[in-house]
C-alpha positions in Angstrom: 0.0 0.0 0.0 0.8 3.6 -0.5 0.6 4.1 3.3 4.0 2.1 4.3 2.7 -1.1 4.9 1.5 -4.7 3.4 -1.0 -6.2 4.7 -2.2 -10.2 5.2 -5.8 -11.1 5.1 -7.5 -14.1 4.8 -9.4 -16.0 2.3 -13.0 -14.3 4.3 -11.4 -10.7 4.4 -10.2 -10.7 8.2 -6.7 -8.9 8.6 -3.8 -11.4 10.1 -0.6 -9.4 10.1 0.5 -5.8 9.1 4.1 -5.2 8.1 5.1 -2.0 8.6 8.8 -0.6 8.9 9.0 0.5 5.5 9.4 4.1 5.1 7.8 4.6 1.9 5.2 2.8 -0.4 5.4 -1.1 -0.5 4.8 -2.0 -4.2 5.2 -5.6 -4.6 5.5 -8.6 -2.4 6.1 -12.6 -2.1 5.8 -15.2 -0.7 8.5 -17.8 0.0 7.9 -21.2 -1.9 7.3 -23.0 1.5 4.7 -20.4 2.8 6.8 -19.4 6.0 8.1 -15.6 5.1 7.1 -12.8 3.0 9.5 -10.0 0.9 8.2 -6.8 0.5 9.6 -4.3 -1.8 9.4 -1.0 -1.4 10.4 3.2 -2.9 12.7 3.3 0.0 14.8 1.8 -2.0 14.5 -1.5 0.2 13.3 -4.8 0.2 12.5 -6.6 3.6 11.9 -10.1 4.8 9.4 -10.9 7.3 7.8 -14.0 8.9 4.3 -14.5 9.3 3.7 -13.0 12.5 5.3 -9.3 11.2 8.7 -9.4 12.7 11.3 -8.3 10.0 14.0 -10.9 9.8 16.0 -8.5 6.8 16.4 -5.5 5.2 18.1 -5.6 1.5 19.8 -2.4 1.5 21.6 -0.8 -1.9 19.4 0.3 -4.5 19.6 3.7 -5.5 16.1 4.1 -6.5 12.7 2.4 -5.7 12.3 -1.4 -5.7 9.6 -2.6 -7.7 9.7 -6.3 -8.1 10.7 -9.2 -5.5 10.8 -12.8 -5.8 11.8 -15.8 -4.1 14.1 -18.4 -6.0 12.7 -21.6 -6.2 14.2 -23.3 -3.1 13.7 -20.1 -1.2 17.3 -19.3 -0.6 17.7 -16.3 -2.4 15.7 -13.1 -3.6 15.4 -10.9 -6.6 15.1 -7.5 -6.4 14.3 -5.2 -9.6 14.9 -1.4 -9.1 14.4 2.6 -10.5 17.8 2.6 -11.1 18.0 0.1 -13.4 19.4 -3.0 -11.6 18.1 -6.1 -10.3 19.7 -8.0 -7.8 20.1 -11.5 -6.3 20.5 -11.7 -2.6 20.9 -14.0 0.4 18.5 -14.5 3.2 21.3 -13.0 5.4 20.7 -9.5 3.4 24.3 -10.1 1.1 24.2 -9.0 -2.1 25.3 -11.7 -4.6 25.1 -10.7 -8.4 24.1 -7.1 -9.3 22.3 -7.4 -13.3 22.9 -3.9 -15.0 21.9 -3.0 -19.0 18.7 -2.1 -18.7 18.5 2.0 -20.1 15.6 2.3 -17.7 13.9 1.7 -14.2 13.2 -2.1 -14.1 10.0 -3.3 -12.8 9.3 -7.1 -12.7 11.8 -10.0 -11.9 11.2 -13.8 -12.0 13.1 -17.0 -11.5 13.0 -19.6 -14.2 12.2 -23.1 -12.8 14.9 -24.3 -12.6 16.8 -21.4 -10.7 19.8 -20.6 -13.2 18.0 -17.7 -14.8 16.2 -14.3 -13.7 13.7 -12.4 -16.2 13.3 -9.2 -16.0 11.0 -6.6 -17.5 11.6 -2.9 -18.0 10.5 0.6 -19.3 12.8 0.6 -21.5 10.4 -1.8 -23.4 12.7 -4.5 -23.4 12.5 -8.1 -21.4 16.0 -9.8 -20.1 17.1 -12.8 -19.3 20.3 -13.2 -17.0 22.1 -16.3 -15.8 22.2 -16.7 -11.8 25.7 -18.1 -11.0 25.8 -20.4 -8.2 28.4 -19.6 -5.6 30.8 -22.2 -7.2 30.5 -19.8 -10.0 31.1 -17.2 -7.9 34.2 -18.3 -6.2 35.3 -19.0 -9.7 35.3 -15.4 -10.7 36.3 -14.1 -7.6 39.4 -16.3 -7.9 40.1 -15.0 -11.3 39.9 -11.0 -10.1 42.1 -12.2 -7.3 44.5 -13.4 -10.1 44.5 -10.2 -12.0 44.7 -8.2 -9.1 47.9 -10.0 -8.0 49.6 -9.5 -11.5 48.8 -5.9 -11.2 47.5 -4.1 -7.9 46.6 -1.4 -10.5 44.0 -3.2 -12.0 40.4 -1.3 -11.7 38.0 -4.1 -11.2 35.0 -1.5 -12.4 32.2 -3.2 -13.7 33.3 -2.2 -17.2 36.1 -3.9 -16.9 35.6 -7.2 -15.0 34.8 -9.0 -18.7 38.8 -9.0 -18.8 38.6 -11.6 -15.7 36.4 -13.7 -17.8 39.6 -15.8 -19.5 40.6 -16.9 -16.1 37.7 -18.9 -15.6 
């Protein structure tokens, strides 16, 4: 709702739970695949976890704009988080972020898991869909071996996000 909260009714309209820490307007949320938390995203630039009985367990902090779209992978150990400022993000159920997704030329407003997990869809204003491969943390330690690698040739090195494709031999 516009007023800072989500709410949780049941299926003959009687209110369960409120969630309200956020300190602007939630706009999306979801459930966890086995029923037992709920994400909430919101235009102050957060996401939150919660349980059932309205105690937040996390806030996803980084955006730089409003989130929009939150999901829940498949086996409930991470969540997607699409943004204003053109990102969407993958995250832990500790709050960590693990993959950023930037190309999008505007804000993005939907993302989904695929079935199986390795891929996140995302939907934007720039009238474009996406589809981006999740890397598991295998994956991850992978590449963050290979900056390691570069770095160590050359302290120098500028691991911006423009340049991290030149770590992508070392995998």
């Amino acid at each position: 709702s516009s007023d800072k909260t989500a709410r949780l009714w049941n299926l003959q309209g009687k209110l369960l739970q409120e969630f309200k820490k956020h300190q602007d307007s939630v706009n999306n949320v979801s459930f966890s695949p086995d029923g037992k938390t709920i994400a909430t995203a919101s235009s102050d630039k957060t996401a939150r976890l919660w349980n059932l009985q309205g105690k937040l367990l996390q806030e996803f902090k980084g955006h730089q704009g409003s989130v929009w779209g939150v999901s829940f992978s498949r086996d409930g150990k991470t969540i997607a988080t699409a943004s204003d400022d053109k990102t969407a993000r993958l995250w832990n159920l500790q709050g960590q972020l693990l993959q950023e997704f930037k190309g999008h030329q505007s804000s993005i407003y939907e993302v989904k898991f695929s079935p199986n997990g390795k891929t996140i869809a995302t939907a934007s204003l720039d009238k474009t869909a996406r589809l981006w491969p999740v890397e598991n943390l295998d994956e991850l330690l992978v590449r963050g071996c290979g900056w390691l690698q570069l770095y160590l040739k050359n302290p120098n090195v500028n691991l911006s996000e423009s340049d991290r494709h030149l770590c992508d031999d070392l995998k």
